[in-house]
C-alpha positions in Angstrom: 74.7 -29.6 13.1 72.5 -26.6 14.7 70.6 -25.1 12.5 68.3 -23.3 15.2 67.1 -19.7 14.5 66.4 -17.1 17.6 62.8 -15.8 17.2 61.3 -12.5 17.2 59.9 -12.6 20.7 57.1 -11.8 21.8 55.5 -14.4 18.6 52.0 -14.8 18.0 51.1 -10.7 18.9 49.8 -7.5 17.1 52.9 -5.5 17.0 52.0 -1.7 16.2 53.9 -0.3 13.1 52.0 2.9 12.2 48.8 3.9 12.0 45.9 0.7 11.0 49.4 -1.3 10.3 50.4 -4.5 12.3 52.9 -7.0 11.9 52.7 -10.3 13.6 56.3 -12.6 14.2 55.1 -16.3 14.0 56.9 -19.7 14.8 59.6 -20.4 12.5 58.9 -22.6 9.9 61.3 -24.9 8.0 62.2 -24.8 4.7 64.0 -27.9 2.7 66.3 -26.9 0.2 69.0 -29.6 -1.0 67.9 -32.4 1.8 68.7 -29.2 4.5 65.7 -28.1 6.4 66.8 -24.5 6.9 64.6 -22.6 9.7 62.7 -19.1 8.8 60.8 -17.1 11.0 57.6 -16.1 9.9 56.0 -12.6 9.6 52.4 -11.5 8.9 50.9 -8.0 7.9 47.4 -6.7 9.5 45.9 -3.8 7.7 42.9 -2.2 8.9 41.0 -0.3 5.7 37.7 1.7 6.6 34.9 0.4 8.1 37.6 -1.8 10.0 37.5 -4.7 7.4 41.5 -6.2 8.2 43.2 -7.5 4.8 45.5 -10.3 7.0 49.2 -10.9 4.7 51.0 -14.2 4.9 48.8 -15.7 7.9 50.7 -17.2 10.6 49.7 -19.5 13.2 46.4 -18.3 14.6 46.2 -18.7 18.5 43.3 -18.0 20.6 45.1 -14.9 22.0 45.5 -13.7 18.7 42.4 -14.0 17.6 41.1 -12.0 20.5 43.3 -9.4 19.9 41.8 -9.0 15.7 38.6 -8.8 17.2 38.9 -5.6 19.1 40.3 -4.4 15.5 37.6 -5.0 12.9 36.8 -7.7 11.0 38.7 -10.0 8.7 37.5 -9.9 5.9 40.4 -10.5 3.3 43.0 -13.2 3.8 46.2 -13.1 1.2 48.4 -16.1 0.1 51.4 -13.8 -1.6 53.3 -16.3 -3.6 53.4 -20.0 -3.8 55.4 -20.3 -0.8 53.3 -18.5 1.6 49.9 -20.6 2.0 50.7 -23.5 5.3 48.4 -21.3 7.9 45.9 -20.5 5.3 43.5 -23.2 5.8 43.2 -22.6 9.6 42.4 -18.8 9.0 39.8 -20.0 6.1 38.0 -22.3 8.5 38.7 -19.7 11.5 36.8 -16.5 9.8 33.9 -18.3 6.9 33.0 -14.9 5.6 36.6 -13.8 4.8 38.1 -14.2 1.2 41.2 -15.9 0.8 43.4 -14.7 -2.3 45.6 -16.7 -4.0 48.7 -16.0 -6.0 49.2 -18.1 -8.9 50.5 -21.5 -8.5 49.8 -21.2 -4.7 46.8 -24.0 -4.5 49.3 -26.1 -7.5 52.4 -26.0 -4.7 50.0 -26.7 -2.1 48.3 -29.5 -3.3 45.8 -31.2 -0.9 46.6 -29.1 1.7 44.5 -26.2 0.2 40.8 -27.5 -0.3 38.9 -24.3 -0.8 39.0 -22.4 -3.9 39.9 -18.9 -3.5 40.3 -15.4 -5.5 42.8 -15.4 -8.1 45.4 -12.4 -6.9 47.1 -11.9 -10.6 45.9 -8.3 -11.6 46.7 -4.8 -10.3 43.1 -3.5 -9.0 39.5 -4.8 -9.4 39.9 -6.0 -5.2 38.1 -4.3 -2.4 41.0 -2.8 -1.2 41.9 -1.0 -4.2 41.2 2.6 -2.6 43.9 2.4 0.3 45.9 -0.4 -1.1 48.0 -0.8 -4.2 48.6 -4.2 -5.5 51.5 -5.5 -8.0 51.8 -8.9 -9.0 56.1 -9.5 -9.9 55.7 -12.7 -12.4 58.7 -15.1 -12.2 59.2 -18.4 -13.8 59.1 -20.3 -10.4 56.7 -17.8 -8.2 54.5 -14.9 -8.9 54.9 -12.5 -5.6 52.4 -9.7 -5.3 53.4 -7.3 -3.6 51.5 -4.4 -1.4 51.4 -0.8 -1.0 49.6 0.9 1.9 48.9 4.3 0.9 47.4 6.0 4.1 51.3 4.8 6.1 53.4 5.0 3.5 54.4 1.1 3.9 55.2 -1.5 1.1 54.6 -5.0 2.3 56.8 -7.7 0.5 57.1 -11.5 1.5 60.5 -13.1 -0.2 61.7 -10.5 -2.9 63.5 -9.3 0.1 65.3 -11.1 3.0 67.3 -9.5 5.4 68.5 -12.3 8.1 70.5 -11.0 11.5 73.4 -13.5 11.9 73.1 -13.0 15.5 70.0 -14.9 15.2 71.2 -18.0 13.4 72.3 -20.7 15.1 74.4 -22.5 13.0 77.4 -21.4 10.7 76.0 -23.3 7.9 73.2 -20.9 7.9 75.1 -17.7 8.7 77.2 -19.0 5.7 74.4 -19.5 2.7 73.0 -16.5 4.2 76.1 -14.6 3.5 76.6 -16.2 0.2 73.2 -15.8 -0.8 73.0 -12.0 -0.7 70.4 -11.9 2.2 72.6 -10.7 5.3 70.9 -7.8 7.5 71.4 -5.2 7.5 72.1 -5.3 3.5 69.6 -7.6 3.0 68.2 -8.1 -1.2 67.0 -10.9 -3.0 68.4 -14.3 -2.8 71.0 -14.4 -5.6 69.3 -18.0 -7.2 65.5 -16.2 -6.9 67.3 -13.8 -9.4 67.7 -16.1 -11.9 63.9 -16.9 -11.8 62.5 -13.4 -12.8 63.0 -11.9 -16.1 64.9 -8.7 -15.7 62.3 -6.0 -17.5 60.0 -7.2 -16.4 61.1 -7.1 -12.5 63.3 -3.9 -13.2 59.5 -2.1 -14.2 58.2 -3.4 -11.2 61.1 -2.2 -8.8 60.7 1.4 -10.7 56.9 1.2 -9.4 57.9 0.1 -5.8 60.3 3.1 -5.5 58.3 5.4 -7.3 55.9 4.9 -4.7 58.0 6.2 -1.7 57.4 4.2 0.6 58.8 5.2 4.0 58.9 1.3 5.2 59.5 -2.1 3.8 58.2 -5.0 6.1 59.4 -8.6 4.9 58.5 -12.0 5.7 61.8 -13.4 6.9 64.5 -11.4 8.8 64.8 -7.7 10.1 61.8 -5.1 8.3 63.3 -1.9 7.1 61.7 1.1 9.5 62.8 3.6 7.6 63.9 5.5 4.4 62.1 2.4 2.1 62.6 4.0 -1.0 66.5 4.0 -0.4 66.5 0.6 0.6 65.1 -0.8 -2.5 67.8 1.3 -4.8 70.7 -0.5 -2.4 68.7 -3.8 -2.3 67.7 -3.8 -6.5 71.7 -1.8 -7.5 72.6 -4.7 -9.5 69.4 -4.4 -11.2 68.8 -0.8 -11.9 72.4 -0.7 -12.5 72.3 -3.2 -15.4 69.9 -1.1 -17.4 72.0 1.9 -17.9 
């Protein structure tokens, strides 16, 4: 059976989002689950901070073109693995830019095993980076993965990886997938968290860091895997978290 995804073309390009913001749509990537190797597509984050120093989210595959095209931007200087699931470009970038710091979430270099030979920054707290000044950070601790999540002050933007995915059936190319997508809870445009990641994070703990998220205000959400929300973020997380926030009153 199929199980073929349709890419965001063009892949592998600085797409502008606002201003010193970036996203970049990478090859898809496959992702075994149950023996089934179910195809994502892949989504990095560029921000430029002052003194153009570029904090690069969730690296994808680094092509020559690309790497031109961060040059005329500043310099990378920061390179983020956001949970333990984001990390297989990592070691390309590391080798690619010597003088940028990788940061790792917990239990990134555990899940990665030998594919991960440097050592990296721990990303597990809420300041004490470089970036602290334009860029909020939130680690979400779960019993399978840690995400951290970002908030770019100066555009408003939040920048998630997996606590959000919001797949366009259009796009899949198999029923199978358009069916665990569906059944999962992750189908654009009402996109959330997968219904068995859920289970993984205790609820106070993620409820207080949803409150943060939304408190905020961010006008955008961009996610790893499936259409980014341009627009009216803050609303977006009340729909995407309801049967969270609901659950506390």
């Amino acid at each position: 059976m199929s199980t073929t995804l349709e890419p965001y073309e063009p892949l592998n390009v600085l797409k502008p989002v606002a201003a010193d913001l970036w996203i970049v749509d990478g090859p898809t990537i496959r992702f075994h689950s149950g023996g089934v190797g179910l195809p994502f597509p892949t989504r990095m984050t560029v921000l430029r901070l002052p003194h153009g120093r570029l904090l690069v989210h969730s690296p994808t595959a680094l092509t020559p073109g690309l790497r031109h095209e961060l040059s005329r931007l500043g310099s990378v200087d920061w390179l983020v693995g956001p949970n333990r699931l984001h990390y297989w470009w990592l070691p390309d970038w590391v080798a690619a830019f010597p003088d940028a710091q990788a940061y790792l979430a917990p239990r990134v270099k555990r899940q990665a095993g030998r594919h991960i030979a440097f050592q990296g920054c721990p990303l597990d707290r809420t300041d004490g980076y470089p970036w602290d000044d334009a860029v909020a950070t939130l680690p979400v601790f779960g019993r399978f993965m840690t995400e951290v999540v970002f908030f770019h002050r100066p555009s408003r933007t939040l920048v998630l990886t997996d606590l959000i995915e919001n797949f366009e059936s259009r796009r899949l190319g198999s029923r199978l997938m358009r069916w665990l997508v569906r059944l999962g809870g992750v189908e654009a445009p009402t996109g959330g968290m997968a219904r068995d990641l859920r289970l993984t994070f205790p609820r106070d703990e993620l409820r207080a860091a949803v409150e943060q998220m939304i408190a905020w205000d961010p006008e955008r959400i961009i996610i790893a895997h499936g259409r980014w929300f341009a627009r009216d973020g803050a609303a977006e997380l009340r729909r995407a978290f309801r049967w969270l926030l609901v659950s506390a009153r």
